[in-house]
N, C-alpha and C positions, 0 to 999 in steps of 0.2 A: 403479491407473493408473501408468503407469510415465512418464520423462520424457521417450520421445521421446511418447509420445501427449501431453502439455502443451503441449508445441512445438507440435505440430498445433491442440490447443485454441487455445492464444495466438493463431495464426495466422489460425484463422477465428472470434472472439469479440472480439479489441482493435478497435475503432474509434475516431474522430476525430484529434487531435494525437498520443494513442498508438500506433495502426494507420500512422502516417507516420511516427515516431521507428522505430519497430524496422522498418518496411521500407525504411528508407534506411540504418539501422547495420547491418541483418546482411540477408546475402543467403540465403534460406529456398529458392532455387532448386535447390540442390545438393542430393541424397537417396540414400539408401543404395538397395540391391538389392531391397527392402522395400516403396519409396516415403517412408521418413518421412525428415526434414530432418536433417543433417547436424551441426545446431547445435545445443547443449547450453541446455538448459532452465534451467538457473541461470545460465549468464552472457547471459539474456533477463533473468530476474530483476533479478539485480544494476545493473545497465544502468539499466532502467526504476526503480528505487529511486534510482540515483542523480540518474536522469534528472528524478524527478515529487517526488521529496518533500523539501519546503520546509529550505534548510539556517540555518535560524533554533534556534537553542540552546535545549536542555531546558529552561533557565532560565525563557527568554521564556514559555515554552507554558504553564509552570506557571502563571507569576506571572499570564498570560492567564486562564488555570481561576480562581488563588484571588482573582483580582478582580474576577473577574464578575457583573453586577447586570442583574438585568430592566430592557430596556428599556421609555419609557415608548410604551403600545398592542402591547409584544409580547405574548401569549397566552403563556399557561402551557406548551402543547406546543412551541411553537416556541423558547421560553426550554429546556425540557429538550433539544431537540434543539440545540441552538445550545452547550449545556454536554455535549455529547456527543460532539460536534465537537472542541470544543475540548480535552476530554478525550482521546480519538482521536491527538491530533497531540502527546499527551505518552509515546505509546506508543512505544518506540526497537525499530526493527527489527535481529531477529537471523537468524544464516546457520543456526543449529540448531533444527528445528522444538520440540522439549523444551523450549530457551531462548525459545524466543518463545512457548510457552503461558503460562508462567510469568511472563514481562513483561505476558501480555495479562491475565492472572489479575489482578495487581498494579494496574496500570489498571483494572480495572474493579472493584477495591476501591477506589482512589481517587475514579471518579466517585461511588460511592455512600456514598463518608462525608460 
């Protein structure tokens, strides 16, 4: 799949407050000879990364993970998923897909220590 076909995906798959952000910041009306959009698939990315994820410090997210206690009446799954989450958001995103297998690898060695 190449990137103008993502463009296209992005285009007909984002909905709610995401499907309004990128159709107010970039205009997808312009198209090549082709039909497909004009507009480059990573600065969609970058945009919405900078747009949607939380700029609260690696610190915080950890210190989140390593003080986390079941709450009282939460269930067993929803405490694992709630540490999953949490785990999740200690992930730092990168521009090189290589670099971010390897951060996501690391994180999920982390949740499972």
């Amino acid at each position: 799949m190449g990137p103008k076909d993502k463009v296209a995906i992005v285009r007909l798959k984002v909905k709610g407050s995401a499907e309004v952000f990128i159709t107010t910041k970039f205009d997808f009306s312009k198209v090549d000879s082709n039909g497909f959009s004009l507009l480059e698939y990573e600065d969609i990315r970058k945009a919405c990364i900078e747009r949607f994820v939380g700029k609260r410090t690696d610190q915080y997210h950890y210190t989140n993970l390593q003080s986390a206690v079941q709450k009282r009446g939460e269930s067993v799954e929803q405490f694992a998923e709630r540490i999953r989450h949490l785990g999740s958001l200690t992930i730092r995103h990168k521009d090189a897909e290589e670099e971010q297998k390897v951060v996501n690898e690391e994180a999920e060695r982390r949740m499972l220590a």
